[in-house]
N, C-alpha and C positions, 0 to 999 in steps of 0.2 A: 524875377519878381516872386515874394512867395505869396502864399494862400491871404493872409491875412489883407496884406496891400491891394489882392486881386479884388476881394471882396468888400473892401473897405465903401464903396460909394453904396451899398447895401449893409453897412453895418447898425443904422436904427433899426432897418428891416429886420435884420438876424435877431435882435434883441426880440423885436415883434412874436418871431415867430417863437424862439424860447418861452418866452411869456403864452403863448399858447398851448405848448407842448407842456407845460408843466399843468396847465389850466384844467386839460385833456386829458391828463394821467391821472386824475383824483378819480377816487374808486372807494366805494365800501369796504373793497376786500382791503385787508391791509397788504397781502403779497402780491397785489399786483401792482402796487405804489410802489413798495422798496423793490420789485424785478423790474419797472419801469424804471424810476430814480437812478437804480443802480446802472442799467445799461446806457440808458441816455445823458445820464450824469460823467460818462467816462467819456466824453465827449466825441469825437470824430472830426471828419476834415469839415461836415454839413455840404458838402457838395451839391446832395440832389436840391434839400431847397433850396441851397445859393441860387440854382440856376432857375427855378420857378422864377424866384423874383429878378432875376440882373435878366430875364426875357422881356418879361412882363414889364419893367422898368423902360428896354432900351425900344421897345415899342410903346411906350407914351403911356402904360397904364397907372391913372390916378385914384382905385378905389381901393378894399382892403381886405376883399378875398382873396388876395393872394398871401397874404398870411397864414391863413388858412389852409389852402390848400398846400403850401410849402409845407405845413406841421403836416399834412396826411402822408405826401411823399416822404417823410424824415420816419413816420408809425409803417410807413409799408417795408420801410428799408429796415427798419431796427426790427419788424417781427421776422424777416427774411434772416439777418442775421443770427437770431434767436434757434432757428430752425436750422441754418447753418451749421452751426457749430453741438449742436446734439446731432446730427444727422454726422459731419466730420469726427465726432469727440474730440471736437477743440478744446484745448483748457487754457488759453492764451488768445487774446483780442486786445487790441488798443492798448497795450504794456501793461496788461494787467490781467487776473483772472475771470475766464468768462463765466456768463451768467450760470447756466449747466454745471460750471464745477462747484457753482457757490450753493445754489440751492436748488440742482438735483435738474434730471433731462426733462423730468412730468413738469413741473411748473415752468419749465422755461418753454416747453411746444404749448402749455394752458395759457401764461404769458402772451406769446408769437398769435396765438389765435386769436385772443382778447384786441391785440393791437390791428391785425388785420378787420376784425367788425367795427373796431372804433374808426378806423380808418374810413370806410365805408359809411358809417352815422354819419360823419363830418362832411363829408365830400357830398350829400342829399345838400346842406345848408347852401352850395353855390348855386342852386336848385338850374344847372345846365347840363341837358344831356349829354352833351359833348364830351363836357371834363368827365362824368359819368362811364361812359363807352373808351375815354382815354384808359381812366385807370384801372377802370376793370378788366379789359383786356390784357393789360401790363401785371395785373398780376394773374393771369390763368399763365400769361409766355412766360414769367418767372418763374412758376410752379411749372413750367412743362422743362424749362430749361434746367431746372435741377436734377428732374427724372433723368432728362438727357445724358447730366455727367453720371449720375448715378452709373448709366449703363457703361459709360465710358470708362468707368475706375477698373484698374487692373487691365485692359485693355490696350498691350501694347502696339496693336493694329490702326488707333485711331489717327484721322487724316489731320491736315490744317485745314482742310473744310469743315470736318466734324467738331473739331476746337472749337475754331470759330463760331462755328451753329451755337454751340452751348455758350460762348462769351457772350454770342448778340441775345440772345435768350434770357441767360442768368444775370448778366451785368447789364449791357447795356440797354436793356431794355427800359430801364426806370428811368436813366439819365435820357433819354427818348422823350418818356411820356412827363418829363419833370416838363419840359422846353415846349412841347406842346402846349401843356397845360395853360403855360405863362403868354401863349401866342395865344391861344383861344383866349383867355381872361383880358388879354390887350386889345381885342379886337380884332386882332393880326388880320390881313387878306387870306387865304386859303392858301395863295403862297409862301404867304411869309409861317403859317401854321406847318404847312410842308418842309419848310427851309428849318424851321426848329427844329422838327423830330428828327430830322438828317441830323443837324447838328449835333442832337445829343447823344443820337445815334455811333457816332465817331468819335466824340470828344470819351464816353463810357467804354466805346470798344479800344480806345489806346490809352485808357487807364488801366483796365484787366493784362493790357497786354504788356506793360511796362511791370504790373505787380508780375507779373511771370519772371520778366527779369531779374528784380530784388528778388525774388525767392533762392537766390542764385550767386546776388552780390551784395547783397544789403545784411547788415547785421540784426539778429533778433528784436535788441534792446528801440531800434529807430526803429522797425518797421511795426514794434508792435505785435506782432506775432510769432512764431517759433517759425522761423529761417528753415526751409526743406520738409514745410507740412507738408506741401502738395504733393511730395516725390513720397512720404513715406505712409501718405491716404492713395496711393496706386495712380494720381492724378496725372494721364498724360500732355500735359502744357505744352507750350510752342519754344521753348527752349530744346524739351527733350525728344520732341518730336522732329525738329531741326537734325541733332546729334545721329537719330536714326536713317536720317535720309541722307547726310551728307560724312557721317561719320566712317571710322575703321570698322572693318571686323567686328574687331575685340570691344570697340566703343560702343555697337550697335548692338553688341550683345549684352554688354553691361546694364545700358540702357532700357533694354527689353525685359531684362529679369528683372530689374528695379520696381519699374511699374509694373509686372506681374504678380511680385510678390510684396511691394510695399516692403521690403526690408532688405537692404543694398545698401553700402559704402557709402555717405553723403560725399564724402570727401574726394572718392576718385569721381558719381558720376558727376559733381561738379567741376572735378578737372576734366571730365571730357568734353564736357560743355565750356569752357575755357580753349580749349583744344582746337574748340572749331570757331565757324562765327557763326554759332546758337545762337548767342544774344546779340549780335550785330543784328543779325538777319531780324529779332524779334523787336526789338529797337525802330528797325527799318519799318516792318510792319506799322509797330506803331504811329511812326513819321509820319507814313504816307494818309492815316485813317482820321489826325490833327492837322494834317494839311486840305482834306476834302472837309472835314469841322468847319474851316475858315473859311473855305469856299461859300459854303454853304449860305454864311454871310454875309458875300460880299456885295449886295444891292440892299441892305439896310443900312437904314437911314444912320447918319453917326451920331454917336455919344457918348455920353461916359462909358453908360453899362454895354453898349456895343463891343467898346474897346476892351474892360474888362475879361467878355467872354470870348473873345481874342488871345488876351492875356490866358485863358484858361489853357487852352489846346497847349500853350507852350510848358504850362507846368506838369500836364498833364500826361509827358512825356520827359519835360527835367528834371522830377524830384527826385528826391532819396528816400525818398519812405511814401 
């Protein structure tokens, strides 16, 4: 099932929350309109709100802040990326050029900040301290989990726990507080608020770990991005950190000097990751992190959107981009 089908029983919702997001982005400045327009205009999968609301939904919620707070997770995730990729010197995002190459690193971190305080404005209007302490949390662990990779680039020593630390940090920590959010605005029991952030917790952390994969077998043009950024920003991923554990010699050296020096062969280290089961093993990871996702839900109540976010764990480990 793809994305669209998954999310289809939330699709006035997504409209909703668009309609917000554009609502939110008007500004005096005029550069902060066309660096908003432009990056949210270039669309994306919308994951994190989908999941505010297909929570929110499959626990019974009938009001209309969750529109709302769905457009705040979509401003925390788009100034993240903004800061991403000046912080990377990415100049490719969503098959197209990113915002940094277009108009410059200084407006795209002025940009990324803007959207973080508006993000913040907006989230007071649910006037619940909970969603409050949710998402502010989730972005200090976002910002800490970037330091995290920071330290970790060029770093051919680091572990699959260290990875990971930085995935559940960097990535999955939105898809967490997305699913909370949507329990808290439901009512949810303090269980079922707990069974969310699990959920989102797994379904975010075997999304990062699948994009590790495509970095590796997915072609530039589908995935949207330049195919072996991560290997040539010194990023040690759970593919190539796989290759050094179970790898040759000669693949382990390859490998090591690759992420030390950010400039290596893409070609052979991805034949050494070919070579082994790198990406079996990373696959697997994933598996198992979509399979505790489903778990998570398995004493809520049925429904559409139950089933939907069911549906999610399985894309969120089959896609191709």
């Amino acid at each position: 099932m793809n994305l669209p089908e998954i999310i289809a029983p939330i699709a006035d919702d997504m409209k909703a929350v668009d309609a917000v997001i554009r609502a939110r982005l008007n500004s005096d400045v005029v550069l902060i309109r066309t660096i908003g327009d432009y990056i949210i205009g270039a669309g994306g999968k919308r994951m994190r709100p989908a999941m505010v609301l297909m929570v929110a939904r499959a626990l019974g919620y009938q009001g209309s802040h969750h529109h709302l707070m769905a457009a705040v997770v979509e401003f925390i995730h788009t100034a993240t990326l903004l800061h991403d990729d000046v912080v990377d010197e990415s100049d490719m995002r969503r098959g197209r050029d990113t915002a940094n190459a277009v108009f410059g690193n200084a407006a795209s971190v002025l940009v990324g900040d803007y959207l973080y305080s508006r993000s913040f404005e907006m989230m007071v209007e649910a006037d619940d301290m909970r969603i409050m302490r949710i998402l502010s949390e989730a972005t200090t662990v976002i910002a800490e989990g970037e330091v995290l990779q920071l330290l970790n680039v060029h770093d051919p020593e680091v572990s699959q726990e260290r990875y990971l630390q930085v995935v559940r940090y960097k990535t999955a920590k939105l898809f967490e507080a997305a699913a909370q959010v949507g329990a808290v605005l439901a009512g949810g029991t303090p269980a079922q608020q707990e069974s969310a952030a699990a959920y989102g917790r797994h379904v975010g952390t075997a999304f990062q770990l699948v994009d590790d994969v495509l970095d590796y077998s997915g072609d530039a043009q589908a995935l949207g991005k330049n195919v072996g950024d991560d290997l040539r920003e010194g990023k040690p991923t759970l593919p190539l950190i796989r290759v050094m554990q179970v790898g040759t010699p000669a693949q382990q050296n390859l490998v090591r000097e690759a992420i030390r020096t950010g400039d290596a062969d893409f070609a052979a280290v991805a034949a050494a990751i070919q070579a082994t089961d790198a990406l079996d093993h990373t696959l697997a990871a994933a598996r198992a992190e979509a399979k505790l996702a489903r778990e998570a839900l398995v004493n809520w109540p049925v429904s559409v959107c139950r089933e939907s976010l069911l549906e999610f764990c399985a894309f969120a480990v089959d896609r191709d981009r």
